[in-house]
DOGU-997401 format. One record per residue (C-alpha): residue number from 1; y, z, x. Coordinates in Angstrom, 2 decimals, always signed. Last residue first. Layout:
BEGIN
 doke      c2      c3      c1
  NUM       Y       Z       X
...
END
This chain:
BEGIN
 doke      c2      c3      c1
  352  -16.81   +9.62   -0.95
  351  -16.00   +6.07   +0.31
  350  -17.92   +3.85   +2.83
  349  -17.21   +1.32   +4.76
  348  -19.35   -1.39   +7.23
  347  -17.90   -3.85  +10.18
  346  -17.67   -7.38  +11.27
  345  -14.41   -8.79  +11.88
  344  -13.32  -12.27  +13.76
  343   -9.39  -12.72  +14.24
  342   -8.12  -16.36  +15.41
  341   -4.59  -16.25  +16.32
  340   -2.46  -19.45  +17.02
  339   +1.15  -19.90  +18.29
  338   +0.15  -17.02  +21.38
  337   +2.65  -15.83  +21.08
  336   +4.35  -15.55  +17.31
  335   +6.27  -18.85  +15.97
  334   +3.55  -19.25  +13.40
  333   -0.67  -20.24  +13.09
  332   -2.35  -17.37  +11.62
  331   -6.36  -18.08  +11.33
  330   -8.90  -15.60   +9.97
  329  -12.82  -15.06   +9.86
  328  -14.22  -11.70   +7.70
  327  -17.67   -9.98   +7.79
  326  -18.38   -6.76   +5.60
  325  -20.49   -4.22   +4.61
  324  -20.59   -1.81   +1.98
  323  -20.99   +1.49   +0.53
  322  -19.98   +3.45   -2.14
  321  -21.47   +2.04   -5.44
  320  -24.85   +0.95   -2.93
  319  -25.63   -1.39   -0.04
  318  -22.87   -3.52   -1.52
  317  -22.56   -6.77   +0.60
  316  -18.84   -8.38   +1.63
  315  -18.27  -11.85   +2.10
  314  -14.31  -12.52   +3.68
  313  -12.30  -15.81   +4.21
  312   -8.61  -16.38   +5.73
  311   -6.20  -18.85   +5.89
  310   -2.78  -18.09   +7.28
  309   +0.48  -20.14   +8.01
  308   +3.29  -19.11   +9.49
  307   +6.92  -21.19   +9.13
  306  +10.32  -20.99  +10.52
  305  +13.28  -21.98   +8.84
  304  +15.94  -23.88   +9.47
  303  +19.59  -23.78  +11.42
  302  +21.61  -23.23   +8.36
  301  +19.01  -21.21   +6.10
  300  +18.60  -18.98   +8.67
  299  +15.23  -17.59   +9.21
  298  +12.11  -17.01   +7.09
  297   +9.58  -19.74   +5.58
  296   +5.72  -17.99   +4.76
  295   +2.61  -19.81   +4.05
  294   -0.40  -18.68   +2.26
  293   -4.55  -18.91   +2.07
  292   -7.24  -16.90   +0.41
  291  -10.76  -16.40   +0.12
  290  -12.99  -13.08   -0.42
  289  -16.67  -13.65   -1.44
  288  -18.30  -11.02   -3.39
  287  -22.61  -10.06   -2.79
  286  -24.47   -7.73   -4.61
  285  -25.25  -10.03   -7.15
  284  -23.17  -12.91   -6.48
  283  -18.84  -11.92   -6.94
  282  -16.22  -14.77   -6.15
  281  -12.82  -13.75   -4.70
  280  -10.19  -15.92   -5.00
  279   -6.87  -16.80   -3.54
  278   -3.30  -18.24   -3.31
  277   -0.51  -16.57   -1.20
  276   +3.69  -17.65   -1.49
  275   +6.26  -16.84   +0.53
  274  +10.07  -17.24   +1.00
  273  +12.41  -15.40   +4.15
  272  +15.73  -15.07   +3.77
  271  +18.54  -14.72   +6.55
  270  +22.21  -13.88   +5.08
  269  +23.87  -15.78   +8.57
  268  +25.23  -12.55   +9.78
  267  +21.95  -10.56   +9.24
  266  +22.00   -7.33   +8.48
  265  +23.24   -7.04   +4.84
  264  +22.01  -10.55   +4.33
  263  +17.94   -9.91   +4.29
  262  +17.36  -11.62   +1.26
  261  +13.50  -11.38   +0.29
  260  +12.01  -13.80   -1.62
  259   +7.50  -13.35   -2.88
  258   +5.30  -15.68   -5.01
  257   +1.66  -14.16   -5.27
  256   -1.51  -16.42   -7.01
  255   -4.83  -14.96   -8.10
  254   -8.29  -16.73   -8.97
  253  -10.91  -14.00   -9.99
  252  -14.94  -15.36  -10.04
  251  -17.41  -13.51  -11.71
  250  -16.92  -12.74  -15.18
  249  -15.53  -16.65  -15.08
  248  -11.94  -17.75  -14.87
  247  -10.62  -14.05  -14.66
  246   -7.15  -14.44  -13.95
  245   -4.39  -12.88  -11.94
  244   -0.83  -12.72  -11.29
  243   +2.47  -12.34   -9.40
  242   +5.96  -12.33   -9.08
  241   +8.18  -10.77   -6.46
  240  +11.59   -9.86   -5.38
  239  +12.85   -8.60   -2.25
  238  +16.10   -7.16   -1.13
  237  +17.29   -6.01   +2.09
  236  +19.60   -3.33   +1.29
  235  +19.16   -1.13   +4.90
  234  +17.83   +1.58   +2.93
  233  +15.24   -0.92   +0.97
  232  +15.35   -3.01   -2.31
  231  +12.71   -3.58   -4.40
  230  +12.20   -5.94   -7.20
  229   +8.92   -6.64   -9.30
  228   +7.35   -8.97  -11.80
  227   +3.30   -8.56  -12.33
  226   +0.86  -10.27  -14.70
  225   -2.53   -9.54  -15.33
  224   -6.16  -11.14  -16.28
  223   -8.61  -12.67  -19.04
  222   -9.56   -9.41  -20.61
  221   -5.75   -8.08  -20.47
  220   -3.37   -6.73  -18.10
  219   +0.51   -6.40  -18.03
  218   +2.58   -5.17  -15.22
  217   +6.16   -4.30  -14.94
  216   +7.78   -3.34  -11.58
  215  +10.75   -1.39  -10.02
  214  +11.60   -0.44   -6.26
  213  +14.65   +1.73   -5.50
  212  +16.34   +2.52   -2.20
  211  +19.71   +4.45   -2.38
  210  +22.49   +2.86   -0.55
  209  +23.61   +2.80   +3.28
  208  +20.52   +4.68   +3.80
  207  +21.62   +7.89   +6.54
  206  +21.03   +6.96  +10.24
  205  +18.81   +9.19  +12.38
  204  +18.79   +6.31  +15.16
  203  +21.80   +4.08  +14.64
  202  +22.04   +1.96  +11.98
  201  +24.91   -1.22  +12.20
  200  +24.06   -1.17  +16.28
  199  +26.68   -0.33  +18.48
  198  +25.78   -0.55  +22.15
  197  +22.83   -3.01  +20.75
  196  +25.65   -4.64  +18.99
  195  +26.52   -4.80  +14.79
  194  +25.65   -6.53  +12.18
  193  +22.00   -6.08  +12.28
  192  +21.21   -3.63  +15.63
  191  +18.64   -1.31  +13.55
  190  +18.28   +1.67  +15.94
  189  +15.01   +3.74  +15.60
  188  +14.36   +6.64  +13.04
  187  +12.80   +9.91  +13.98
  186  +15.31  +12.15  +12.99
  185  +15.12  +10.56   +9.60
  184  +18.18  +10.34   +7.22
  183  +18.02  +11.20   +3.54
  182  +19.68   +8.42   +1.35
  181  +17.10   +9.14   -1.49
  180  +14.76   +7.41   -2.95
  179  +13.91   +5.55   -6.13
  178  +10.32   +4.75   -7.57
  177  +10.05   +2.72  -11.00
  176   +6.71   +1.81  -12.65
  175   +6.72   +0.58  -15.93
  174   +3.36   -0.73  -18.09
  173   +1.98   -2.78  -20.75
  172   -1.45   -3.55  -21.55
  171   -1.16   -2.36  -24.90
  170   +0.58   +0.61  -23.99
  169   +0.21   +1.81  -20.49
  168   +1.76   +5.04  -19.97
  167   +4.91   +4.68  -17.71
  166   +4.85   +5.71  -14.03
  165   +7.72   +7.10  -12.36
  164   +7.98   +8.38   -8.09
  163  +10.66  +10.38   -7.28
  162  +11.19   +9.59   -3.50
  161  +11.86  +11.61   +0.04
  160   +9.56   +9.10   +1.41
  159   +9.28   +5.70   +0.60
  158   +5.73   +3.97   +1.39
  157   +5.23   +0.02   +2.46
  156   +6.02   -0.04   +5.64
  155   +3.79   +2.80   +7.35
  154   +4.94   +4.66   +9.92
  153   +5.44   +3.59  +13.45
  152   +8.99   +5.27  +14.28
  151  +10.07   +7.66  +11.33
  150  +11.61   +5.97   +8.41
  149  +14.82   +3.88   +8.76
  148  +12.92   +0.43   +8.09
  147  +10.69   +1.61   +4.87
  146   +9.88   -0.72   +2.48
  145   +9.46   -3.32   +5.21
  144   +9.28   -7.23   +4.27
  143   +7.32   -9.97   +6.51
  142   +7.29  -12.05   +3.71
  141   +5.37   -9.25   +1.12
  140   +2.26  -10.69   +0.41
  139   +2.63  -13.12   +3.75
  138   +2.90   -9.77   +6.15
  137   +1.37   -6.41   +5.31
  136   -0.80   -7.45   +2.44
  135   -2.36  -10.96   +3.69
  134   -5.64   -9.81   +4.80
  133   -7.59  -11.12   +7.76
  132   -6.13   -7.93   +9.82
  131   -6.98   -6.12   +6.99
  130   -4.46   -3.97   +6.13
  129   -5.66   -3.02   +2.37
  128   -4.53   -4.95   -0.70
  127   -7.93   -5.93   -1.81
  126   -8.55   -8.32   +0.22
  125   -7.92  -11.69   -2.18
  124   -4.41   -9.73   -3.20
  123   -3.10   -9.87   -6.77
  122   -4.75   -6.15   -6.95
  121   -2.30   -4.73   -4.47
  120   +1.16   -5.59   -5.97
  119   +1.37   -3.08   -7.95
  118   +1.17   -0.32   -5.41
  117   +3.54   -2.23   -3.22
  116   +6.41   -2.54   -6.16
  115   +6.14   +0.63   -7.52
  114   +6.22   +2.19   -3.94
  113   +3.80   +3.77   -2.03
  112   +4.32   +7.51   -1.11
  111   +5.76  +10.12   -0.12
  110   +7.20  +13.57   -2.62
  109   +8.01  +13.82   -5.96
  108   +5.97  +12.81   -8.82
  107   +6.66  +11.44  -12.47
  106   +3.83   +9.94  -14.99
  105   +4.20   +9.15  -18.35
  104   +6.18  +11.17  -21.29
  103   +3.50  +11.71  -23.36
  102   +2.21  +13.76  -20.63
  101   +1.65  +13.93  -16.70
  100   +3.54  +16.27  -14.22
   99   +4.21  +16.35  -10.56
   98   +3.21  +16.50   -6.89
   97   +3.31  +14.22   -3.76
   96   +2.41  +13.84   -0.05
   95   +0.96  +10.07   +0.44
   94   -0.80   +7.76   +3.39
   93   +0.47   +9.89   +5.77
   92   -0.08  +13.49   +5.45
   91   -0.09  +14.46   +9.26
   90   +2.56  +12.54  +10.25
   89   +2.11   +9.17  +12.21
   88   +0.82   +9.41  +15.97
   87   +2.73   +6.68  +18.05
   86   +1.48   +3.25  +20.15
   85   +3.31   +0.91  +17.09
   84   +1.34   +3.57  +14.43
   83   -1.36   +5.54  +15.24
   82   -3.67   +7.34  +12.18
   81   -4.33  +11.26  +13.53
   80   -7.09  +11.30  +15.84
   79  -11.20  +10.81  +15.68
   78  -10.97   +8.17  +18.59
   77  -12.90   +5.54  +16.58
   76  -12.39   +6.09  +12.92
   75   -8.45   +6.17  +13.29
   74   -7.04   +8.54  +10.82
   73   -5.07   +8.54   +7.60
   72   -4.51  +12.12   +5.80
   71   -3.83  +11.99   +1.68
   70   -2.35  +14.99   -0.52
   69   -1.93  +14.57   -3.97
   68   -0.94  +17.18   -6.83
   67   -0.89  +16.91  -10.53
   66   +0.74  +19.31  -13.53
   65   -0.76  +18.28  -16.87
   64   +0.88  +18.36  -20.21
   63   -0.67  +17.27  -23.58
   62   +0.22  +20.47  -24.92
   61   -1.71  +22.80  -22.67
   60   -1.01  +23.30  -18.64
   59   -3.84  +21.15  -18.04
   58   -4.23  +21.73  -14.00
   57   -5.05  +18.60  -12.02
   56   -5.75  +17.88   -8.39
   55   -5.80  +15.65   -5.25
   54   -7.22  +16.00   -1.89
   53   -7.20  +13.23   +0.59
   52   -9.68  +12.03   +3.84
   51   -8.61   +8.35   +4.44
   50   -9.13   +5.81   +7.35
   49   -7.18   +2.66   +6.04
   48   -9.30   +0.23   +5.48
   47  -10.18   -3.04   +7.77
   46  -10.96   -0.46  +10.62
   45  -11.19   -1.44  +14.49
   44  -13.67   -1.23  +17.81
   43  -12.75   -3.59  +20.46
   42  -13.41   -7.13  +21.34
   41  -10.85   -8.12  +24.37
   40   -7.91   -9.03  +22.74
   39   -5.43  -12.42  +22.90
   38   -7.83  -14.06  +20.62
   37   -8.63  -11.56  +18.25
   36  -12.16   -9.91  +18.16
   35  -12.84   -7.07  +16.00
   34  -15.95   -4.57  +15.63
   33  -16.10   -2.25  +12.47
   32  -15.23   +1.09  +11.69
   31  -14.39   +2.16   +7.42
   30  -14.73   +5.95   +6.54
   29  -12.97   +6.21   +2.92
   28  -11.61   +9.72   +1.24
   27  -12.32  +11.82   -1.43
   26  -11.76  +15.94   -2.34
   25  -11.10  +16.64   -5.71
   24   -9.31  +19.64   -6.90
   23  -10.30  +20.95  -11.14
   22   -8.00  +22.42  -13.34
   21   -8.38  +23.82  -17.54
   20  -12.58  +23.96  -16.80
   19  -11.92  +26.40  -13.93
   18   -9.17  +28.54  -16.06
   17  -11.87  +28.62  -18.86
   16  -15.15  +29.59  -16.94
   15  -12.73  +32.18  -15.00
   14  -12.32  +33.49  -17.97
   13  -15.83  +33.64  -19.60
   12  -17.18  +35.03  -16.98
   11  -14.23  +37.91  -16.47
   10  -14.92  +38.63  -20.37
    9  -18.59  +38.66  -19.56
    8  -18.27  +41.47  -17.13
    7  -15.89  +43.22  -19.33
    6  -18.83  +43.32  -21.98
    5  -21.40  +43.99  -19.77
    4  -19.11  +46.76  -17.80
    3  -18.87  +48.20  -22.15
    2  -22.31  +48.28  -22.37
    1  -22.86  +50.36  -19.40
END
């Protein structure tokens, strides 16, 4: 009997240990709200990505840790996988990656953002999420893709088939370096560039013509951060980026975002496009107010550039840590159809 106690205590005290060594999370963010763009009919939308993820850590002893994260996007309103252009994205979306943590840093395999366009995020007045009153996925990056030989309708800011590097940060300092490989994608659509549409320069399931890579550094204090970054994608269109942040008062954050890209491998007459974001965001009690406004120039440099221009303001209201609400107004004027957009949002999120 005594010796079942003992063995039964052993077995405690064991599983005790291995469950304090590794632990799984389970989190995600339910965001719905109603949106009204000119050339729409109001319909039901999201601000946020739609997330339900799963990420872990084992201590494997000696400073080491092995990590794993798995993140699913949805759309809120139909309950289905996260649509892209009219098609269903993969399953793990937003990221699929695992790896190790020590001295070292940070390195992961798998999908996911790059350096550059996880960086780049907090020097945005909406958080960095695809708001359609947010400047992310167009002005923050001038009209840039990450990802242009990737599967029709996935996200444009992720590189899949990656290694993935963060530095520790040490005294505010930090590197973050992703590079892919040349893998093709089944799913990929034609990019005509320098060729014809019977012969385009990448035909579907095309191979990188050179490795994509995306670097940045980052350094953040009390009174704010500084970013510098360079990417450049499988079809070598090349961006580069500075940006930064500071904290005039505890409450208000004034941010600025300078962004060139050099699309000249598939473009005949090197096209660029320039672009530059200012804003703010102002917290009062429970309340923050989200401001910003930016222009982008892209086309040939020998028969001009065209311009879009977007100003947008936000107020959110925290009903609690994980939940708030939120109203946003927006105007893009550019060569799109129709010339001017006007986008009203009012919706709530939550995360868990």
């Amino acid at each position: 009997m005594k010796k079942s106690l003992v063995a039964l205590a052993l077995l405690g005290a064991s599983a005790g240990f291995a469950q304090a060594q590794s632990s799984v999370v389970i989190y995600g963010t339910v965001d719905a709200g109603m949106i009204k763009r000119t050339d729409q009919s109001l319909a039901i939308g999201k601000r946020a990505n739609n997330t339900l993820g799963f990420k872990g850590v084992e201590d494997l002893g000696s400073g080491l840790k092995a990590l794993f994260q798995l993140e699913i996007r949805y759309e809120p309103d139909s309950g289905t996988i996260e649509q892209g252009g009219g098609v269903q994205r993969p399953l793990f979306q937003g990221q699929s990656r695992v790896g190790l943590q020590g001295g070292f840093g940070m390195v992961r395999i798998g999908r996911g953002l790059t350096a550059f366009q996880e960086s780049s995020t907090q020097f945005e007045p909406f958080h960095g999420v695809p708001s359609p009153a947010g400047f992310q996925t167009d002005l923050m990056v001038a009209g840039y893709t990450s990802d242009p030989l990737g599967l029709v309708g996935n996200s444009t800011n992720r590189f899949s088939n990656a290694v993935f590097y963060n530095s520790n940060v040490i005294n505010g300092f930090q590197i973050n370096a992703t590079v892919g490989t040349k893998e093709a994608s089944s799913g990929s659509a034609a990019i005509v560039g320098r060729g014809s549409l019977a012969n385009p320069q990448y035909r579907p399931g095309s191979e990188a013509s050179a490795n994509p890579y995306s670097v940045s550094a980052t350094y953040t204090g009390a009174a704010g951060s500084l970013m510098l970054a360079a990417e450049r994608n499988a079809v070598e269109s090349r961006l580069l980026s500075i940006a930064g942040y500071v904290m005039a008062t505890p409450q208000l954050k004034l941010m600025a975002t300078r962004v060139q890209q050099d699309r000249g491998h598939t473009f005949f007459n090197s096209e660029e496009a320039r672009s530059w974001v200012v804003g703010a965001n102002y917290k009062m009690g429970s309340g923050k107010i989200l401001a910003g406004y930016g222009q982008k120039n892209q086309g040939a440099l020998n028969q001009g550039m065209q311009k879009t221009k977007q100003m947008s303001i936000g107020y959110e209201y925290s009903l609690s840590p994980r939940t708030y609400v939120y109203a946003d107004a927006s105007n893009k004027k550019g060569p799109t159809v129709p010339s001017s957009m006007n986008i009203y949002a009012l919706g709530v999120n939550h995360a868990f």
